[in-house]
N, C-alpha and C positions, 0 to 999 in steps of 0.2 A: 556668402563667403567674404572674409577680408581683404581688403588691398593686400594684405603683409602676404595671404595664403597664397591671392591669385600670381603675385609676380615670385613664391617661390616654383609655383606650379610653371608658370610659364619658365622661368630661368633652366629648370629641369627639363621641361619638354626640348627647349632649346639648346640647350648640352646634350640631350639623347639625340635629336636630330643632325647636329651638328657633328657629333663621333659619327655615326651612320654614314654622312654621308661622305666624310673624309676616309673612313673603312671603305666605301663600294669607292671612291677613287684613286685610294694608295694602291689597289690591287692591279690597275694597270701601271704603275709608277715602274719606269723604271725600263718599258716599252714602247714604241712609237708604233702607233695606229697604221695598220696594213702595209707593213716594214718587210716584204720578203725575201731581196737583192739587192745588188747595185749596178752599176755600171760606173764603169773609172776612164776617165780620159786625162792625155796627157800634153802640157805644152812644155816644150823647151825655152827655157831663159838665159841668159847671159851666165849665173852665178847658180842655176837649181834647176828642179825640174819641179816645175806645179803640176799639182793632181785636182782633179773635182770628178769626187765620187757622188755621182747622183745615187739616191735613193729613192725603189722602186717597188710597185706594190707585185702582186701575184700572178699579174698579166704583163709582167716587164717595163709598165707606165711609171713614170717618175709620180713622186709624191709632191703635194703642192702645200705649201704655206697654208695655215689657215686660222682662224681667231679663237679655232677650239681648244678648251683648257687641257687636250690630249694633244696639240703642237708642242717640240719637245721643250722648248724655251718660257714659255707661255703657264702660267697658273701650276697647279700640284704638282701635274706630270712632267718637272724640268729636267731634264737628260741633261746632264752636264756632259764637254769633250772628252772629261777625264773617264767617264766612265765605260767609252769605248777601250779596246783594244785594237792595235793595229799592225799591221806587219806586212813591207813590200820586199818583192824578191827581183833582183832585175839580172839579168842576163845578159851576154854580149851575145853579137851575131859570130857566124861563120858559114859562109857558102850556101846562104840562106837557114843555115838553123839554129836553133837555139848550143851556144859556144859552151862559154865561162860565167857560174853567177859572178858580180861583183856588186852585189849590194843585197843581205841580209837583213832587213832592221826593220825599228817602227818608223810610220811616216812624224815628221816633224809639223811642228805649229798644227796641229789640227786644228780646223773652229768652224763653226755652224759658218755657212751662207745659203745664197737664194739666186738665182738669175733673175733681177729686176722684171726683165720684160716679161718672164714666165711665170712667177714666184716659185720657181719647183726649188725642193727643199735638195739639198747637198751639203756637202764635208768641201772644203779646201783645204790640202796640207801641202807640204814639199820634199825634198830631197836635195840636199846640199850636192853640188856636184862633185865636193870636197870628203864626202861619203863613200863615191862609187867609186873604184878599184880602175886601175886603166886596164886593158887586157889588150898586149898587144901585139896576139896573133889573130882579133877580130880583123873583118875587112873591110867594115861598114862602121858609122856613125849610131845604125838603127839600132834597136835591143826589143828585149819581151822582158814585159815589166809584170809582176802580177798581186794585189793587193787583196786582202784577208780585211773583214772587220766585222767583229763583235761585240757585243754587251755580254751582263753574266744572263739574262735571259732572248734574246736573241740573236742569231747566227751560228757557225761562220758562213758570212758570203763574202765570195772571190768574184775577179773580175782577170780577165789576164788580156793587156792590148800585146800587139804583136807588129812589129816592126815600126816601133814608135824611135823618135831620135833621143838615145842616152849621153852622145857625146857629141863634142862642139865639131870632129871633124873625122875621116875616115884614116885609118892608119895603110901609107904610103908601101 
């Protein structure tokens, strides 16, 4: 056979291979590997409220970083922030229960992070506290916050924390 034949023969085999195998890996595109919860915690800050929504496989275990081209940042499979949806609901207290919502929206700044010392994979976003609505027949500081997030092929998973601090101080 000639040189000319074998490198068409070869350039073909290697564009069929090459379609294949990017076919068998867009089919997960667009999902993260053993994604079936979250879990959302919250801190209080000066000017917002930060969230980190860990993300957790089918046994409730957070999901961990890792160098496979199925990590969502990582090769084919890159999940961008945008292509979550998100949406928190926060509440004020009252005599221990859930009051007044005052905050309907999506979270703000969403973007991948990791806890160093763990690698476990999570969302960071926030909540202006220039957002939340004052209510002032609560009687507490605290609130019940609770966070929705999906893709178009995974979710929704919610998380609801319960007596977490929404405001800087308790109405007098």
């Amino acid at each position: 056979m000639s040189p000319v034949k074998n490198r068409k023969i070869d350039s073909l085999f290697y564009g069929f291979f090459s379609a294949l195998l990017v076919a068998m890996l867009g089919c997960s595109t667009g999902e993260i590997d053993n994604f079936e919860n979250i879990r959302v915690e919250s801190d209080y800050r000066l000017d917002r409220l930060e969230l980190q929504i860990v993300l957790l496989n089918e046994n409730g275990n957070p999901l961990y970083w890792s160098k496979s081209i199925l990590t969502p940042q990582i090769g084919v499979s890159v999940l961008s922030e945008s292509k979550f949806k998100t949406n928190a609901k926060i509440y004020s207290m009252r005599n221990g229960v859930k009051h007044t919502k005052v905050y309907d929206g999506r979270l703000i700044d969403l973007r991948w992070s990791s806890l160093p010392e763990a690698n476990i994979r999570l969302f960071r976003a926030e909540i202006p506290h220039g957002l939340i609505s004052e209510d002032p027949q609560r009687d507490t500081e605290m609130g019940i916050i609770t966070v929705t997030l999906e893709t178009d092929k995974q979710g929704p998973f919610s998380d609801t924390l319960e007596n977490t601090r929404i405001y800087s101080r308790s109405v007098p």
